[in-house]
Structures are given as structure tokens and as C-alpha cells.
N, C-alpha and C positions, 0 to 999 in steps of 0.2 A: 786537747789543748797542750802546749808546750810548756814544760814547767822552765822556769828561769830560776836561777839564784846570785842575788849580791852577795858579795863578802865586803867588809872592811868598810861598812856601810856611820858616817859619823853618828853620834850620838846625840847632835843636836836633831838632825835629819831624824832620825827615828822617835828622839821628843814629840816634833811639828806632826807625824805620819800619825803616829798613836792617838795625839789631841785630837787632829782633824776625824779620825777612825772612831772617834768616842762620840765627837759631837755631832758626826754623820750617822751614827748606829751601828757600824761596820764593822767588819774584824780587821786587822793590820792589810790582811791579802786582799781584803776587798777596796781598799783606801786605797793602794797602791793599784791595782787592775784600773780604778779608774780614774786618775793620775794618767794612769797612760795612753788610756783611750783619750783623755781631753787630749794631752799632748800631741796625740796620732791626729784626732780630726782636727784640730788647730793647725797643722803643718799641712796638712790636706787643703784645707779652707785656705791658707798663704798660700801655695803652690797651684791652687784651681784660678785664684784672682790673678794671679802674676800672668801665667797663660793667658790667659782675659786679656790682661793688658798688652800683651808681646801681642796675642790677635788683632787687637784694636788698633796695634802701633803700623801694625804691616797692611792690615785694613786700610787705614789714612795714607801710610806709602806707596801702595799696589793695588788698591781695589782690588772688587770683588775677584778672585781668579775663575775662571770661568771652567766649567764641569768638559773636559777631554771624552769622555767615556762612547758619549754616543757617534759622535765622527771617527772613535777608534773603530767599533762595530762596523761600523758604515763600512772603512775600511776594510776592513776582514772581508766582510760578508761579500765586497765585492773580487776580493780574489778568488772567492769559491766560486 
């Protein structure tokens, strides 16, 4: 794993971190690792819906596009 390190980190922030860290069972680095993983799959989970939705939007504007692949074959296989 990659170690990271803040500096210059407030003092409220590390209040909030330590309470959350006590009332969770955890030490400071475990509070904060998953902190970051929520954050991570949260922006994950926004960025998978938004796709969704750009699909949907181009779905409704263009329908289905329809699969090239096998008339490309076709193609090929008849120039050999």
C-alpha cells in the first residue's frame, strides 16, 4: 500500500477524526483509510450514474446503434 502523509492538517479536523476514531473503535489511520474509501466509492457511484444518464440521453436521441462487427467480417473474409 502507498503510504501518504498530510501536514498542516487543522486542529478542528483532527478533533472530528479522533472522536469519529473512538466512537468507531479505530485508530486515527483506520478512521481516515475509510474516509477515503467512502469518498472514493461515492464519486464512483456519481460518475457510474452520470454515464447512466449521458447513455440514456443518447439512447432517446439515437437509438439503439446497431453492432458493425459482423458485416466488417463479412467484409474481410470476402476479400480473401
Amino acid at each position: 500500500m502507498t503510504e501518504v502523509r498530510l501536514r498542516n492538517v487543522d486542529a478542528d479536523v483532527l478533533s472530528v477524526i479522533r472522536e469519529l476514531a473512538r466512537l468507531n473503535r479505530r485508530t486515527m489511520e483506520q478512521e481516515i483509510q475509510a474516509g477515503l474509501v467512502e469518498i472514493a466509492n461515492a464519486r464512483k457511484t456519481h460518475l457510474l450514474n452520470r454515464l447512466a444518464r449521458e447513455r440514456a440521453e443518447q439512447l432517446a436521441q439515437f437509438g439503439e446503434l446497431s453492432d458493425s462487427a459482423a458485416g466488417i467480417r463479412a467484409e474481410l473474409e470476402a476479400r480473401w
